[in-house]
Backbone as CSV, one residue per row, in Angstrom:
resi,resn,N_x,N_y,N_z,CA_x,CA_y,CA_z,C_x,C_y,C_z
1,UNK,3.701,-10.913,-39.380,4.509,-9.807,-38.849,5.940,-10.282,-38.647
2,UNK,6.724,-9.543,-39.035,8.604,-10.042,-38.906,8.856,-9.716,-37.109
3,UNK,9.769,-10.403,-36.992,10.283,-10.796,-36.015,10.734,-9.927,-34.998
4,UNK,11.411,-8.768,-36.107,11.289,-7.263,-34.914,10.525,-6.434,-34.832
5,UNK,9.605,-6.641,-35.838,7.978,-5.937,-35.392,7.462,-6.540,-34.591
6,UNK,7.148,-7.660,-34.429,7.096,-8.351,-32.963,7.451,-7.655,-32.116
7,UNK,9.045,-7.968,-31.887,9.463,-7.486,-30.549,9.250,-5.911,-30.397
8,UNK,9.078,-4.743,-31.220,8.691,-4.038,-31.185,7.308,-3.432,-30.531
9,UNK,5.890,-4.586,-31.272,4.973,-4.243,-30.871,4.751,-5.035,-28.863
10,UNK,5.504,-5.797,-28.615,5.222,-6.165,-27.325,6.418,-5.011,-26.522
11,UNK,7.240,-5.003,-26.515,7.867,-3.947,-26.182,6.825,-2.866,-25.703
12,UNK,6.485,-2.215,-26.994,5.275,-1.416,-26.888,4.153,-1.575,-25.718
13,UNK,3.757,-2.470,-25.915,2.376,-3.007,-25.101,3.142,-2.999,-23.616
14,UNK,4.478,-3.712,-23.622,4.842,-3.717,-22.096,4.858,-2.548,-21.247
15,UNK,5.385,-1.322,-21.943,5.648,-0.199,-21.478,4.324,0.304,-20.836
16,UNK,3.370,0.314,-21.774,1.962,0.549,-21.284,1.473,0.044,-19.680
17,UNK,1.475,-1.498,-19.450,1.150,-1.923,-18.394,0.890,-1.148,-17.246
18,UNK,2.160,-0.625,-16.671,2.550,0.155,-15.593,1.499,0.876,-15.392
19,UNK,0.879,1.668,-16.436,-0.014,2.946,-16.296,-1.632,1.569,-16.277
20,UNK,-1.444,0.929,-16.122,-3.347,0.067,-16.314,-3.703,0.265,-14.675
21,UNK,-5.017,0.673,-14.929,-5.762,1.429,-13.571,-7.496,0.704,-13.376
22,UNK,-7.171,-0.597,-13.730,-8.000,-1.431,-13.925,-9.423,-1.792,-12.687
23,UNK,-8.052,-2.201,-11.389,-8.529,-2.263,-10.356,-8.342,-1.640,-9.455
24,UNK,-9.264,-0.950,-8.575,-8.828,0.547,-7.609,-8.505,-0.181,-6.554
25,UNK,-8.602,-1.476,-5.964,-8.426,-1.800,-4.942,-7.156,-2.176,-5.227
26,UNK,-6.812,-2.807,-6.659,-4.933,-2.838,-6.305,-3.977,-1.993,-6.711
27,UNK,-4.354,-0.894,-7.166,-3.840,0.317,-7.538,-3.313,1.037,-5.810
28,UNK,-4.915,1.032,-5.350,-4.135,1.733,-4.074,-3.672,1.106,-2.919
29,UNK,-3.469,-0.242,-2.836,-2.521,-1.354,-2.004,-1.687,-1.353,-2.590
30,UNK,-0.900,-1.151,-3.732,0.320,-1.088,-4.459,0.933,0.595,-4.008
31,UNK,0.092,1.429,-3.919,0.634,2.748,-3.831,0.996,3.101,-2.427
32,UNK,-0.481,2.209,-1.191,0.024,2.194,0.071,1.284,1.914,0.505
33,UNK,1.610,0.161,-0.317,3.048,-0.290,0.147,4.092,0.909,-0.066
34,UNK,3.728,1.580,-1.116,5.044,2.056,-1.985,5.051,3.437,-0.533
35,UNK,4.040,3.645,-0.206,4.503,4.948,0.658,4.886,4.858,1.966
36,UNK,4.640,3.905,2.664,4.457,3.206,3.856,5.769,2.293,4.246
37,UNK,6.453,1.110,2.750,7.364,0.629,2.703,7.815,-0.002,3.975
38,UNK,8.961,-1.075,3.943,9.445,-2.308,4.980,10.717,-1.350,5.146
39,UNK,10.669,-1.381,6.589,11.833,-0.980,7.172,13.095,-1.104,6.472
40,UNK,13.290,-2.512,5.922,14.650,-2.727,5.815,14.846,-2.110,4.544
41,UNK,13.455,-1.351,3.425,13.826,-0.650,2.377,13.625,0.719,2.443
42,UNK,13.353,2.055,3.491,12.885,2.477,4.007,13.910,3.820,3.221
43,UNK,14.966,3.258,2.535,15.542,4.361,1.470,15.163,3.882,0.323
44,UNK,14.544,2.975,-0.051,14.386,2.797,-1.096,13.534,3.452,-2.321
45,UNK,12.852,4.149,-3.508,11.768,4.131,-3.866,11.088,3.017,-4.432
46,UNK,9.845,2.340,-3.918,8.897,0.827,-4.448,8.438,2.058,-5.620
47,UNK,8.214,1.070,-6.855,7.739,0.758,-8.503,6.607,1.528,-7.594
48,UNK,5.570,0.453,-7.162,4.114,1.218,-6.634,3.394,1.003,-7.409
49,UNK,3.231,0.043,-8.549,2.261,0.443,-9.643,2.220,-0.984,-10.288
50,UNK,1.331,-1.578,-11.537,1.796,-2.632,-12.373,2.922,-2.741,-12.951
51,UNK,3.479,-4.446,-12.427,4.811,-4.956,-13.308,4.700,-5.299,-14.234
52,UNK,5.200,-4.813,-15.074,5.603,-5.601,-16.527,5.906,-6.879,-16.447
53,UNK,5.557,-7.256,-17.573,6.268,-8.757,-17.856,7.616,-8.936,-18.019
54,UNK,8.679,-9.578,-17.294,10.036,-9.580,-17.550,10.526,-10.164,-19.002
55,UNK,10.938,-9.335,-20.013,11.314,-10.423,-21.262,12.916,-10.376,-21.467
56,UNK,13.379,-11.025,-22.180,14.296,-10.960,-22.573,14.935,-9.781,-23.169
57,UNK,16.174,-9.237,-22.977,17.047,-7.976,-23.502,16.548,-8.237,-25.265
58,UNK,17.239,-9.265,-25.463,17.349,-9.728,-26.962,15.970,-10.625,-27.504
59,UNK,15.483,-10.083,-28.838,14.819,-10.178,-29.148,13.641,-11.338,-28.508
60,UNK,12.869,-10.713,-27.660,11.895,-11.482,-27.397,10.671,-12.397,-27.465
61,UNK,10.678,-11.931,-28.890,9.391,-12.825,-29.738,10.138,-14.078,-30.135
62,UNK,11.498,-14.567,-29.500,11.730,-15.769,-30.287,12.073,-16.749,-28.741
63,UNK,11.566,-16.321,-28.042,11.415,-16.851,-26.142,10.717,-18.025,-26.588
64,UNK,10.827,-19.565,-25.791,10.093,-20.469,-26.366,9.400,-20.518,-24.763
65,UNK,9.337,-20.438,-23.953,9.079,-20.731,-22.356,8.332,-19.628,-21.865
66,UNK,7.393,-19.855,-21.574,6.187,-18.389,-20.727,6.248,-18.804,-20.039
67,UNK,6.851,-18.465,-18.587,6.516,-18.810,-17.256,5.434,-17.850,-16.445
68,UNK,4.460,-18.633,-15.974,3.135,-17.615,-15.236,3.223,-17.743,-13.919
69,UNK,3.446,-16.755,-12.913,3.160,-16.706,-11.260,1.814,-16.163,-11.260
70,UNK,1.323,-15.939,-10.123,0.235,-15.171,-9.421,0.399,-14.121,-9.269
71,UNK,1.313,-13.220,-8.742,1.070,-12.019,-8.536,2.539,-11.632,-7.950
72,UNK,2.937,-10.334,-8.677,4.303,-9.367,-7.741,4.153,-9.522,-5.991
73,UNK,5.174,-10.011,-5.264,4.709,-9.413,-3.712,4.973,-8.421,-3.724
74,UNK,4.184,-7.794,-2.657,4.307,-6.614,-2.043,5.455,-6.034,-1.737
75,UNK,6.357,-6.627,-1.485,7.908,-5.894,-1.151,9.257,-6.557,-1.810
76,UNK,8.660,-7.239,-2.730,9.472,-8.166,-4.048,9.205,-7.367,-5.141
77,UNK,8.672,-7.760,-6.162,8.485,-6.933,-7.468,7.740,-5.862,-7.496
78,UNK,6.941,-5.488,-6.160,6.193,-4.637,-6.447,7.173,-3.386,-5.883
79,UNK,8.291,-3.222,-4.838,9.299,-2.369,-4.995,9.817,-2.177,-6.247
80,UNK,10.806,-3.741,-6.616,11.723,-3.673,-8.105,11.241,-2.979,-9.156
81,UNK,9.830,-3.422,-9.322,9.387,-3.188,-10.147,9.784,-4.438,-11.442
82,UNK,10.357,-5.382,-11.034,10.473,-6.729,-12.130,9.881,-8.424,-11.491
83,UNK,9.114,-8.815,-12.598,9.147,-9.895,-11.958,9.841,-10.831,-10.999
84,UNK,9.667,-11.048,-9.909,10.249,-11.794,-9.451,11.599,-11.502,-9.048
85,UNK,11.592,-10.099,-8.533,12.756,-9.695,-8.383,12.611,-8.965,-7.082
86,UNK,13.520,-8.958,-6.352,13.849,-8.385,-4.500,13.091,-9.263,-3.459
87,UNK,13.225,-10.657,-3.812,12.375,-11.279,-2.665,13.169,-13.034,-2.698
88,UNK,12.208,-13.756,-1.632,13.325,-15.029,-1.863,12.554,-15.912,-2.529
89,UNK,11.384,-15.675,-2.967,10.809,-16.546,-4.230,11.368,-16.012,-5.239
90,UNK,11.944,-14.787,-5.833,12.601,-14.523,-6.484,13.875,-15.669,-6.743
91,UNK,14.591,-15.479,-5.478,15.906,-15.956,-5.723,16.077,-17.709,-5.860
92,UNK,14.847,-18.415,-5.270,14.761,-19.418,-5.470,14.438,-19.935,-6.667
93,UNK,13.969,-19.010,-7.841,13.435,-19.352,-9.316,14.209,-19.083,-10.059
94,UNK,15.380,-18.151,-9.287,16.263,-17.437,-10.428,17.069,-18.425,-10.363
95,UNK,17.691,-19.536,-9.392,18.475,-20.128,-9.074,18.354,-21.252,-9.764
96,UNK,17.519,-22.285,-9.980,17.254,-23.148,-10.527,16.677,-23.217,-12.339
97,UNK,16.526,-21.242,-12.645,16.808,-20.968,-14.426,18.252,-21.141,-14.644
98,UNK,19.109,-20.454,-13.721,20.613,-20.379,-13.807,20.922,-21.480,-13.707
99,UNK,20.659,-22.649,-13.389,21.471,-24.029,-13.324,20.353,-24.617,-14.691
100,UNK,19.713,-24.256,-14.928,19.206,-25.007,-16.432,19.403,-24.064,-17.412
101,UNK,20.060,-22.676,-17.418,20.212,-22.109,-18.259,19.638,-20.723,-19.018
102,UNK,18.145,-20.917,-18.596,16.691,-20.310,-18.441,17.386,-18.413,-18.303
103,UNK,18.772,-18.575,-17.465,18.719,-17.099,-17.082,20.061,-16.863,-16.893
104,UNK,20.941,-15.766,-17.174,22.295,-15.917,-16.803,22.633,-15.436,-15.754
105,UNK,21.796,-14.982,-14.320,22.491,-14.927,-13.264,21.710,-15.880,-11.962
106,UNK,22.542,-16.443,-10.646,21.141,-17.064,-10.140,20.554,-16.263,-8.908
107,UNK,20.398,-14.611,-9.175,19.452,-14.370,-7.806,19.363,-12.692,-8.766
108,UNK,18.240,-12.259,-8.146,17.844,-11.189,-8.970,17.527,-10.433,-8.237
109,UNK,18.062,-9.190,-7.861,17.752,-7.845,-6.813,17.579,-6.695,-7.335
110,UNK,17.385,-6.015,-8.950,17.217,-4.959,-8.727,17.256,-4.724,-10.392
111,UNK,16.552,-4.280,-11.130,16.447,-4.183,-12.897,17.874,-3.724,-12.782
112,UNK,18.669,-3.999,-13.855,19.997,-3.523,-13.784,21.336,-3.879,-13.434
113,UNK,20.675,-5.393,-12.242,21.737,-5.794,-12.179,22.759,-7.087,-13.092
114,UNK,22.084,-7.017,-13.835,22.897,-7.970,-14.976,22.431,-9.465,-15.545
115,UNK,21.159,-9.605,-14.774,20.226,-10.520,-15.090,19.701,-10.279,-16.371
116,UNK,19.676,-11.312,-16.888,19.120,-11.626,-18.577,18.181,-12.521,-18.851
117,UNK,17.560,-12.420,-19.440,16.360,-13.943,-19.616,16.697,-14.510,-20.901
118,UNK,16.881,-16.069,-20.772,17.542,-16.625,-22.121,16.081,-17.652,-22.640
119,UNK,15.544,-17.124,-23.523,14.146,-17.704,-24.476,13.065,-18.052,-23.004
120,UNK,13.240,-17.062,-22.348,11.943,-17.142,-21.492,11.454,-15.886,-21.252
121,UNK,10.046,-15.559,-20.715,9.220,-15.162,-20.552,8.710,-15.046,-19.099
122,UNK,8.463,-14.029,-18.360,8.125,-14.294,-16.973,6.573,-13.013,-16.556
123,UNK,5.495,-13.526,-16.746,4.201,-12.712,-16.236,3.716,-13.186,-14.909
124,UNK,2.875,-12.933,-14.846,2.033,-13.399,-14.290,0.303,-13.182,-14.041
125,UNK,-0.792,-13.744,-13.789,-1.851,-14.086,-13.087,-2.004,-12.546,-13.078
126,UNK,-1.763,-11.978,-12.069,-2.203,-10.212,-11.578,-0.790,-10.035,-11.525
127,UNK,-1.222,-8.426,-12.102,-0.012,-7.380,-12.088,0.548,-6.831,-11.602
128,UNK,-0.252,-6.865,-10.079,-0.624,-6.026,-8.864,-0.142,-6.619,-7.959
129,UNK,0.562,-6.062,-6.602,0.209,-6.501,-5.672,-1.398,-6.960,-4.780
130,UNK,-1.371,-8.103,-4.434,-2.762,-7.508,-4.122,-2.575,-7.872,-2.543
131,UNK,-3.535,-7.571,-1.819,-3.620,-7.556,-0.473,-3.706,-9.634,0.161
132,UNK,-2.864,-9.783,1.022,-2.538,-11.303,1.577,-2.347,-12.084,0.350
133,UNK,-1.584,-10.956,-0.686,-1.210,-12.221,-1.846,-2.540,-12.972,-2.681
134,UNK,-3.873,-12.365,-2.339,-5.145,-13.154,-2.352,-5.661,-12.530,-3.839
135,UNK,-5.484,-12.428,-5.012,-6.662,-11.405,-5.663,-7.801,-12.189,-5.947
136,UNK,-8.966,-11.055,-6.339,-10.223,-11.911,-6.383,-10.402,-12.190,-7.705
137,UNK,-11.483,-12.578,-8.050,-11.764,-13.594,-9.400,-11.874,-12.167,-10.243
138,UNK,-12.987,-11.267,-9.864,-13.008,-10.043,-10.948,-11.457,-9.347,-11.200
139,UNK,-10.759,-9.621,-10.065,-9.471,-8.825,-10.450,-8.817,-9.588,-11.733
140,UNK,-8.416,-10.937,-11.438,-7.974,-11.718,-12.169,-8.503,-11.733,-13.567
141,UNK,-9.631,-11.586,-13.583,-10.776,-11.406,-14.570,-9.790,-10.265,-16.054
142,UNK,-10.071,-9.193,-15.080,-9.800,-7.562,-15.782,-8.352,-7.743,-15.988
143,UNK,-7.254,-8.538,-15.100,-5.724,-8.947,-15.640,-5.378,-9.498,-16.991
144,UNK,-6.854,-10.138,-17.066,-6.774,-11.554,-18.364,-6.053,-10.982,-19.425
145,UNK,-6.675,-9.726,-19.868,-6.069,-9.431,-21.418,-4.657,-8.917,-21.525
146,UNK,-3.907,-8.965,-20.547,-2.539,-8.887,-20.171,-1.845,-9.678,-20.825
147,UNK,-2.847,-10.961,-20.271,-2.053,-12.223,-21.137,-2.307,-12.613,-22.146
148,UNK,-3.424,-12.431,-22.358,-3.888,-12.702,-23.921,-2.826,-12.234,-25.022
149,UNK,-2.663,-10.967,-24.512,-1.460,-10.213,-25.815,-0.323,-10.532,-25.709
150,UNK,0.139,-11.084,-24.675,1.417,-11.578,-24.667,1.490,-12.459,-25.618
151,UNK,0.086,-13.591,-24.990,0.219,-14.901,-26.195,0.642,-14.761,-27.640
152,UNK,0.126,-13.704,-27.975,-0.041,-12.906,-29.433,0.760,-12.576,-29.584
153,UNK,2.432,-12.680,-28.861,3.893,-12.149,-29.628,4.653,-12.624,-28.829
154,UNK,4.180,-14.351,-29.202,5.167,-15.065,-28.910,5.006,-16.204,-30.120
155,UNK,5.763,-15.872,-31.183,5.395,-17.339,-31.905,6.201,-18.319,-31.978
156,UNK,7.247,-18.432,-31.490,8.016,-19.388,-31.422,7.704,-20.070,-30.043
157,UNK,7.230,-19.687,-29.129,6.764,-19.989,-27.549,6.374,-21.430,-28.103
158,UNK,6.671,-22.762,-27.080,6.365,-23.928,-27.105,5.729,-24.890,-25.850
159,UNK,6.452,-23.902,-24.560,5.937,-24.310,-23.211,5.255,-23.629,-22.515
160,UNK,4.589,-23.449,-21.623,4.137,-22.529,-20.589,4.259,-23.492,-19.411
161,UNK,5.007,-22.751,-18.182,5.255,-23.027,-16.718,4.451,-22.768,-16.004
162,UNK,3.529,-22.883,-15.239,2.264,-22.832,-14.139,2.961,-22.802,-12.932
163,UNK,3.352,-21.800,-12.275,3.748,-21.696,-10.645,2.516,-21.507,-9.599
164,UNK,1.864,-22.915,-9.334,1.061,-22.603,-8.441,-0.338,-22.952,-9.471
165,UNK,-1.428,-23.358,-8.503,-2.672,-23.693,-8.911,-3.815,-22.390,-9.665
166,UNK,-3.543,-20.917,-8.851,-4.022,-19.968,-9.759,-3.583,-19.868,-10.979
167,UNK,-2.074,-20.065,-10.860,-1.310,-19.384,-12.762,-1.755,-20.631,-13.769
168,UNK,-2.323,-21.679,-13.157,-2.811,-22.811,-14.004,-4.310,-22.297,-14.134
169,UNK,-4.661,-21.671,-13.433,-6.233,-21.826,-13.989,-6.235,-20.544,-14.571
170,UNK,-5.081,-19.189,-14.536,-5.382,-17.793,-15.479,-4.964,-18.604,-16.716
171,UNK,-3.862,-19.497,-16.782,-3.368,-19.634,-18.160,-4.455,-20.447,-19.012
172,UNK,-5.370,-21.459,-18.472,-5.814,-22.204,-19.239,-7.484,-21.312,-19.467
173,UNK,-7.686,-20.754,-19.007,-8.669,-19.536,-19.029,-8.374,-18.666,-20.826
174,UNK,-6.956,-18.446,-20.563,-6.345,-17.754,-22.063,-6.115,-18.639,-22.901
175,UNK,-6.194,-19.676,-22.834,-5.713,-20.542,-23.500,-7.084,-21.439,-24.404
176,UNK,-8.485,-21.094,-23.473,-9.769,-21.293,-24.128,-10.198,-19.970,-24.985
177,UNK,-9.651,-18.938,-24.393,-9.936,-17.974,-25.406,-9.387,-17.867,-26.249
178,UNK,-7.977,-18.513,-26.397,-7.737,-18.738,-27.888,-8.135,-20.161,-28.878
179,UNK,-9.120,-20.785,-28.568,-9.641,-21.468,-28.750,-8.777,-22.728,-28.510
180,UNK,-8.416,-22.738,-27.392,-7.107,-24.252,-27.550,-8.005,-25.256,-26.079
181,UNK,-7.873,-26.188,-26.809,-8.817,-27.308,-26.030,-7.704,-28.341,-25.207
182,UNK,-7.293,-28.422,-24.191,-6.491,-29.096,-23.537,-6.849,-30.425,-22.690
183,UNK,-6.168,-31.336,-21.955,-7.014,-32.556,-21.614,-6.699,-31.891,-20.096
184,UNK,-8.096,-32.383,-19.185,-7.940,-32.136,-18.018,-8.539,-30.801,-17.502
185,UNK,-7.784,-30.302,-16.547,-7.757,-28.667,-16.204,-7.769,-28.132,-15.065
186,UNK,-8.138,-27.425,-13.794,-7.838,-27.132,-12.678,-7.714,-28.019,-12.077
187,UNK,-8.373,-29.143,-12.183,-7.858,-30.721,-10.965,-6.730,-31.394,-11.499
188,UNK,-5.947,-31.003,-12.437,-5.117,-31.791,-13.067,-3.851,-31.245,-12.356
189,UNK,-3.958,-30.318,-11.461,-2.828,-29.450,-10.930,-1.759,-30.169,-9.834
190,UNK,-0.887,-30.193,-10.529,-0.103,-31.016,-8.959,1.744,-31.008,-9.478
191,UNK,2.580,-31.058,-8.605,3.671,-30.709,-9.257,4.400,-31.605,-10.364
192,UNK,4.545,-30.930,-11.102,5.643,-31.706,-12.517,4.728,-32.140,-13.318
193,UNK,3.191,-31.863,-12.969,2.010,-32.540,-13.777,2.450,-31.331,-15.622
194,UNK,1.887,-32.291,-16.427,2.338,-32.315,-17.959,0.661,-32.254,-18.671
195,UNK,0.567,-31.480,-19.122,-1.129,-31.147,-19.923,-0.946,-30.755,-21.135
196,UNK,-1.722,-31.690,-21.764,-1.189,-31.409,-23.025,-2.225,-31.405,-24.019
197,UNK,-2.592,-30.742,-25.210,-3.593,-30.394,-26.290,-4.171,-31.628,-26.274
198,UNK,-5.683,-31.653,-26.407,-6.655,-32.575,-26.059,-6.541,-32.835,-27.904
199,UNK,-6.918,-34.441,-27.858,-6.765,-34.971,-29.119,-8.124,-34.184,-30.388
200,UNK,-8.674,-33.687,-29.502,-10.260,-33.509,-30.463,-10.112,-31.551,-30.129
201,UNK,-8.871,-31.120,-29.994,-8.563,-29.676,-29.952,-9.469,-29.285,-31.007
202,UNK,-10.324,-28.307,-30.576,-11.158,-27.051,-32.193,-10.434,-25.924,-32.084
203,UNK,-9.063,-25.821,-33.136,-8.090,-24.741,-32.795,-7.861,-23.472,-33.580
204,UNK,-8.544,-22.384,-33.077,-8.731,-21.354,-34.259,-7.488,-21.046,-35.052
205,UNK,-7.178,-21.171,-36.209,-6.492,-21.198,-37.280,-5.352,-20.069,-36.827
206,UNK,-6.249,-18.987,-36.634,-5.477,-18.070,-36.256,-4.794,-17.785,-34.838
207,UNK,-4.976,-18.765,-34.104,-4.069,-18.961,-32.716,-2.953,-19.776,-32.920
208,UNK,-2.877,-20.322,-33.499,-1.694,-21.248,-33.530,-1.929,-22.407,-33.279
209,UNK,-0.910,-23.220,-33.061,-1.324,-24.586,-32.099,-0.941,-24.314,-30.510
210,UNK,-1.672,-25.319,-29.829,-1.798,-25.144,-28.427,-0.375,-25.391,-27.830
211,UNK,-0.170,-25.016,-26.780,1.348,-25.361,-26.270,1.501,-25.903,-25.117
212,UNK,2.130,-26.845,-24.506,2.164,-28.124,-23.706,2.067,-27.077,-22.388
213,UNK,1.211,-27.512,-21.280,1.607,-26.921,-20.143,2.231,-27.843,-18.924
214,UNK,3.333,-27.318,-18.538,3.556,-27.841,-17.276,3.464,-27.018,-15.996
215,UNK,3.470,-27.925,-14.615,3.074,-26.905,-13.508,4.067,-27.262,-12.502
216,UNK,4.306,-26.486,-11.617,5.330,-26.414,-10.407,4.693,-25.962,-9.538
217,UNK,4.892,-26.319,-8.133,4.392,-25.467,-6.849,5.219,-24.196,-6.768
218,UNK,4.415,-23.239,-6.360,4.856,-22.071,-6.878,6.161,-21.753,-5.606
219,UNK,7.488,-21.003,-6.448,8.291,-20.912,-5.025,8.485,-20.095,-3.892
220,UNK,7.351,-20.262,-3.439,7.047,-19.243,-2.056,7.660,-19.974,-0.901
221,UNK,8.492,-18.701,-0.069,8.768,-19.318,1.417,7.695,-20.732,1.975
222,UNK,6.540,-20.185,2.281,5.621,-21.555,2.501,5.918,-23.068,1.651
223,UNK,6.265,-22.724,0.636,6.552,-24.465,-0.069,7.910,-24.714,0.073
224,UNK,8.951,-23.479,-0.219,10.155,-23.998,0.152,10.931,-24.138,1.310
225,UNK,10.217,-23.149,2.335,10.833,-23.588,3.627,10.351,-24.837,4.187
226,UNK,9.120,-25.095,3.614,8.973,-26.635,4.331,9.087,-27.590,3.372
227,UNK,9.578,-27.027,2.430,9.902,-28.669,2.151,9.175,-29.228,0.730
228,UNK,8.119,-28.855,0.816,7.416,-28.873,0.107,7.822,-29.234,-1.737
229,UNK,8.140,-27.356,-1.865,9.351,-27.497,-3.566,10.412,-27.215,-3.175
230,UNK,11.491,-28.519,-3.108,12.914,-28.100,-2.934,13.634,-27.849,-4.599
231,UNK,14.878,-27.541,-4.797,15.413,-26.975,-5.419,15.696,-28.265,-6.511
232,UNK,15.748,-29.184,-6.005,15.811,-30.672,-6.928,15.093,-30.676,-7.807
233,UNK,13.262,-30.245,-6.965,11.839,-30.368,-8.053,11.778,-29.494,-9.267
234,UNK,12.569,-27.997,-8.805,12.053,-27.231,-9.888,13.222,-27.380,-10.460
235,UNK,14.135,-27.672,-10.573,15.188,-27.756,-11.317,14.687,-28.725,-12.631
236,UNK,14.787,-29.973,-11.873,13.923,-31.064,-13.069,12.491,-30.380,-13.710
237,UNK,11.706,-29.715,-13.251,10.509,-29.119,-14.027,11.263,-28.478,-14.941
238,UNK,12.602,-27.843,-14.549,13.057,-26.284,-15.645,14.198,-27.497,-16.974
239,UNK,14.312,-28.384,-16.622,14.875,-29.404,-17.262,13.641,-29.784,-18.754
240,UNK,12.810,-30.602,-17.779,11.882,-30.947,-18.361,11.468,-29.907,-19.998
241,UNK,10.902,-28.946,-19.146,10.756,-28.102,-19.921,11.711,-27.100,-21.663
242,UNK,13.113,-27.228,-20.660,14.161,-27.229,-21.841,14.224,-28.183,-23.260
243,UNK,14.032,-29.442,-22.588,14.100,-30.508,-23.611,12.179,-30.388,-24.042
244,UNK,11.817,-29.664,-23.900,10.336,-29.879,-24.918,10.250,-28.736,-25.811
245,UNK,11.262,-27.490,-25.225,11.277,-26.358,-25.829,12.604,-26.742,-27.357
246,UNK,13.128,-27.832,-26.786,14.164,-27.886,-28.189,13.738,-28.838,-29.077
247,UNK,12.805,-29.600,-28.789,12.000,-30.635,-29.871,11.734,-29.627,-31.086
248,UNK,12.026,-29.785,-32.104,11.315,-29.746,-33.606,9.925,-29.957,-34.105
């Protein structure tokens, strides 16, 4: 398939998302927030519904970087309606793409405001808000083929980013269903950790080859207010990652 049929057919598929009515329990915790809403947005209208995957303006099938979170918060993307956008895990991820390049602005409040994604990719785990940030395994489950199709129109993609110990275990979940055999796997999780195609990979022809994963603690108030992922760590992860995405 050419390159703007690609971006065409994910385009396509993205638009769809919004309307997936998969899970009733996060359909109507997404619709609660949206009616109920945080004071301090209380003019606002919340999305209320599944986020799309954030891609790039410009042609997106040639993104080399999939970055995976867990899930929209509740009064972050699940207002915006964009990944990782109206919250301060937002602004802490946007900040440290903008100093590696990853993104051309460093804080992101609102689709529209002039933020761009440069050869990255931003999903995540669940689509949904889900209730204490927690979703369950069947939710995650019924999310899966979200990502699956993404995988499927990205062929130039070379890295995938793991924010957090769930987006490591949805990604490598998709990553057996495309038959890609990796070394290690949920215990291998820890920050700046590097996983990479297991030497004895059985790799269906038609998936491609497997693509290196790296992982970061995901940037939630809890890791960055204490300390945990400061702005140093993910910077060097978003480093890291640059220089594996420009290898040949």
């Amino acid at each position: 398939m050419a390159g703007r049929s690609i971006d065409q057919a994910l385009r396509k598929a993205n638009a769809q998302l919004p309307a997936c009515r998969r899970c009733p329990r996060l359909v109507e915790y997404c619709r609660k927030v949206a009616q109920t809403r945080r004071r301090a947005y209380a003019d606002q209208n919340y999305h209320g519904r599944p986020v799309p995957h954030f891609l790039p303006e410009s042609r997106p099938a040639d993104a080399t970087l999939l970055i995976v979170g867990l899930a929209p918060g509740a009064h972050g993307a699940n207002r915006t309606g964009r990944m990782f956008t109206g919250d301060r895990s937002g602004d802490f991820l946007y900040r440290a793409m903008f100093q590696t390049g990853w993104c051309t602005l460093p804080e992101s409040t609102w689709p529209g405001d002039g933020l761009e994604l440069r050869a990255a990719v931003i999903t995540a785990a669940v689509h949904c808000a889900p209730p204490q940030n927690k979703p369950t395994t069947e939710e995650i489950a019924a999310c899966a083929p979200w990502l699956d199709d993404l995988m499927g129109h990205l062929p130039r993609w070379k890295v995938t980013l793991c924010l957090g110990r769930l987006a490591l275990a949805a990604t490598l979940g998709a990553y057996a269903r495309r038959g890609w055999k990796m070394n290690g796997g949920n215990g291998a999780f820890k920050h700046g950790a590097r996983i990479d195609p297991a030497h004895t990979a059985s790799v269906d022809p038609g998936a491609g080859r497997p693509r290196i994963i790296l992982c970061s603690y995901h940037p939630s108030q809890q890791n960055t207010f204490t300390g945990r992922l400061t702005m140093e760590m993910l910077i060097k992860v978003f480093e890291i990652a640059r220089s594996l995405a420009e290898e040949t």
